[in-house]
C-alpha positions as CSV (number, residue, x, y, z in Angstrom):
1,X,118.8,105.9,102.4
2,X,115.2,106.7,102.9
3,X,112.7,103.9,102.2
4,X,109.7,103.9,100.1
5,X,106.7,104.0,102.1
6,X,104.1,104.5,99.9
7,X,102.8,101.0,99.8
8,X,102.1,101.5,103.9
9,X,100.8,104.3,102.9
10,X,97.9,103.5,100.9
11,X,97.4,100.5,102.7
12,X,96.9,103.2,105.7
13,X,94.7,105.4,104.0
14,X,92.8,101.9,102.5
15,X,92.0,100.8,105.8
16,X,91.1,104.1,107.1
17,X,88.1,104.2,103.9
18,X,87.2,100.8,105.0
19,X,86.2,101.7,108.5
20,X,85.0,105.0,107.5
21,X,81.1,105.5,107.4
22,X,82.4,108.5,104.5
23,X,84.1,109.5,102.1
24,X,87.2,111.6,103.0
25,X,89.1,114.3,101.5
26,X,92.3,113.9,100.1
27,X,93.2,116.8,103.0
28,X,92.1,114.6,105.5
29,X,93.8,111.6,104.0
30,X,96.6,113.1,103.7
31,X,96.8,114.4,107.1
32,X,96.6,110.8,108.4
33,X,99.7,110.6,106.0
34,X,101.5,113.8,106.9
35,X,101.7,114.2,103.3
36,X,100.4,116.5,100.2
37,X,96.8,116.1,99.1
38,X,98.4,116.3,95.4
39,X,100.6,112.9,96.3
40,X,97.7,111.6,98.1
41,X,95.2,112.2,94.8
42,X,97.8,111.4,92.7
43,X,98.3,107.6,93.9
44,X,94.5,107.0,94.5
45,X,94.1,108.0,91.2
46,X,95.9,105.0,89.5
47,X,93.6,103.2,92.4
48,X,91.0,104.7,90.6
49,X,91.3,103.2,87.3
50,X,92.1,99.6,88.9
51,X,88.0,100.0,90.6
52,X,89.8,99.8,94.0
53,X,88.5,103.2,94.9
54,X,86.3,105.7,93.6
55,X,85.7,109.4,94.2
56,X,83.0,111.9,94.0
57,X,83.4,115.8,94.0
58,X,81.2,118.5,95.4
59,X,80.1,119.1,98.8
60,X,80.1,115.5,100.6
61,X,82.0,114.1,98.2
62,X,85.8,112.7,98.6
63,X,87.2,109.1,98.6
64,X,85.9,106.1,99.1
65,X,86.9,102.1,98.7
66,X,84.4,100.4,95.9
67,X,86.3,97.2,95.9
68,X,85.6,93.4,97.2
69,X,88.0,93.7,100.4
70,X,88.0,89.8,100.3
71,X,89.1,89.8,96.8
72,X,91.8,92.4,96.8
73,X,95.4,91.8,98.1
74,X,98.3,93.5,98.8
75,X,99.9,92.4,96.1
76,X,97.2,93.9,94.0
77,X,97.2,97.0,95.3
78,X,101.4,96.8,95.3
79,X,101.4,96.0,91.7
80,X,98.6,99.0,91.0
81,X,101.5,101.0,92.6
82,X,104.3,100.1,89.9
83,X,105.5,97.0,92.4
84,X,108.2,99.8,93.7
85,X,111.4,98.4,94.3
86,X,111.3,96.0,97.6
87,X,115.1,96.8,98.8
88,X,116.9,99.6,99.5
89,X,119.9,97.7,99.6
90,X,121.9,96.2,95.7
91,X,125.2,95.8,94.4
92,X,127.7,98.6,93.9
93,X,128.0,98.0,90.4
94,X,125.3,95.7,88.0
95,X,128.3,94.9,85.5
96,X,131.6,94.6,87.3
97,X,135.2,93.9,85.5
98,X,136.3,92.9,89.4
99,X,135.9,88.9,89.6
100,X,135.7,89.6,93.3
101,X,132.9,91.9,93.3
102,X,131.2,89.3,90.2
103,X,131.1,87.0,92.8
104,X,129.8,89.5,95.4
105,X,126.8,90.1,93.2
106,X,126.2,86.4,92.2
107,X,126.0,85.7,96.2
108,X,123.4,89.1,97.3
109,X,122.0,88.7,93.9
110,X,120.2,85.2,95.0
111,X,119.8,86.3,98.3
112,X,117.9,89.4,97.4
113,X,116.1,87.7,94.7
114,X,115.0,85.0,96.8
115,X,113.4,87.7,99.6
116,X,112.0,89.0,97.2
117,X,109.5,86.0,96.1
118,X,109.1,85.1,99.1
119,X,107.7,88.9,100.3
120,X,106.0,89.3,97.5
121,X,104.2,85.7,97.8
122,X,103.4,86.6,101.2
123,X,101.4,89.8,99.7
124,X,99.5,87.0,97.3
125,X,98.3,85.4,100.4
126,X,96.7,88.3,102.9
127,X,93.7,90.6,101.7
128,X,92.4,93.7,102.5
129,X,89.6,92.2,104.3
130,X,92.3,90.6,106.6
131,X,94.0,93.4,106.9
132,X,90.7,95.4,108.4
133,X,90.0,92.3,110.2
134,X,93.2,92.5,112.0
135,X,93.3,95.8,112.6
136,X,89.2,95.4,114.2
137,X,90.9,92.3,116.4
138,X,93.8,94.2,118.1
139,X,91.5,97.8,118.3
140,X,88.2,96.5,119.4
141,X,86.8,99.2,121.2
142,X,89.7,101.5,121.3
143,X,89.3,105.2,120.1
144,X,91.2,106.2,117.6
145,X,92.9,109.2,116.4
146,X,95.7,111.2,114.6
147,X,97.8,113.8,116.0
């Protein structure tokens, strides 16, 4: 099963704005991506209307972040993304006759739900501004660039 990416995704193309000295493109961000400039607009878009990011149009114009970096976390920007679902994996069936498989689901169900809070408190805790600051700590100096 393929996994949902796009909250890596955005937080790629987030970081890449907050180190940018520009705007960019949706082209360009979504060449960082390997992705469709519609997906990529599409998604910033509903960053758009949180004041995470902004865009202009016209020559020089593209995306940029207009948000506090300290004050924005990941589980901000997950929850601007529809909180997408956080496991591939589930039970087989939600509402099983089988008081095996009831079982079964009582057991993952806790498990999962309990991963779940604790991931998703774990996005409460780190913000943007960490993110870019770990990302300056571990590539201080280094050139970078996408192939």
């Amino acid at each position: 099963m393929r996994r949902d990416s796009k909250l890596s995704s955005i937080l790629h193309v987030l970081l890449h704005m907050a180190h940018g000295d520009r705007p960019f493109t949706s082209e360009e961000l979504a060449g960082f991506l390997g992705t469709n400039p519609v997906l990529v607009r599409r998604v910033l878009a509903g960053l758009r209307e949180r004041g995470y990011v902004g865009s202009d149009k016209g020559h020089g114009g593209g995306w940029s972040i207009t948000c506090d970096l300290h004050k924005v976390t990941l589980y901000d920007i997950y929850e601007a993304l529809g909180a997408p679902t956080v496991f591939a994996m589930g039970n087989r069936d939600e509402h099983p006759q089988c008081l095996v498989e009831r079982a079964v689901n009582e057991a993952l169900g806790s498990a999962f739900d309990e991963a779940e809070a604790l991931l998703i408190s774990r996005f409460r805790n780190v913000t943007l501004a960490q993110l870019s600051a770990s990302f300056n700590t571990h590539h201080k100096g280094v050139h970078h660039e996408h192939r």
